[in-house]
C-alpha positions in Angstrom: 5.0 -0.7 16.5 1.8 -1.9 17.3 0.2 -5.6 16.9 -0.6 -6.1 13.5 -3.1 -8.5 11.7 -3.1 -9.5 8.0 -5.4 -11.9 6.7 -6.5 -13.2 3.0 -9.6 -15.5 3.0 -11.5 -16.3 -0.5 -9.9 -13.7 -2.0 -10.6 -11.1 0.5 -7.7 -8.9 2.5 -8.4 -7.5 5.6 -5.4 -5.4 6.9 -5.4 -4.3 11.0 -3.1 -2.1 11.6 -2.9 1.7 12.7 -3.7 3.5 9.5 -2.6 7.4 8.7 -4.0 7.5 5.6 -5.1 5.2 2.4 -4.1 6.1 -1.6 -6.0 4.4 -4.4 -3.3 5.5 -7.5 -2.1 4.1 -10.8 1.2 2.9 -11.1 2.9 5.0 -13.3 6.3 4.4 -15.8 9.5 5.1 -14.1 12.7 4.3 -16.4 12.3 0.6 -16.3 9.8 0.3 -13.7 7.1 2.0 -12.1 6.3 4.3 -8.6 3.0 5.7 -7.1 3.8 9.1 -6.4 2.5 10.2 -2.5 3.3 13.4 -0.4 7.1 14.2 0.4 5.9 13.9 4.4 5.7 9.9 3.7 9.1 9.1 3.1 10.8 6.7 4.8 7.6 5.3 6.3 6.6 1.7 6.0 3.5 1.1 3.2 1.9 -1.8 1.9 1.4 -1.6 -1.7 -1.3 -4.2 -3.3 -1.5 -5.0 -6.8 -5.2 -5.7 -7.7 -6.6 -7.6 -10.3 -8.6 -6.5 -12.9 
């Protein structure tokens, strides 16, 4: 794992960190909660996942 940096200033989030790839979904229902499907070859790595306001 590399060095990574995570910052939140006035609202803003900057994220450094080796990036494979970056999903912009909708959370969908799952029984009583929700998942954001992504591709089978993801599974079992780490992920952020960001709620945003809107």
């Amino acid at each position: 794992m590399t060095d990574r940096e995570i910052n939140i200033k006035d609202q803003t989030l900057t994220i450094r960190e080796d990036v494979e790839t970056v999903y912009e979904k909708t959370v969908t229902p799952f029984g009583n909660s929700g998942k954001v499907d992504v591709a089978k070859k993801y599974i079992g790595k780490r992920v952020y996942v960001i709620v945003l306001r809107e």
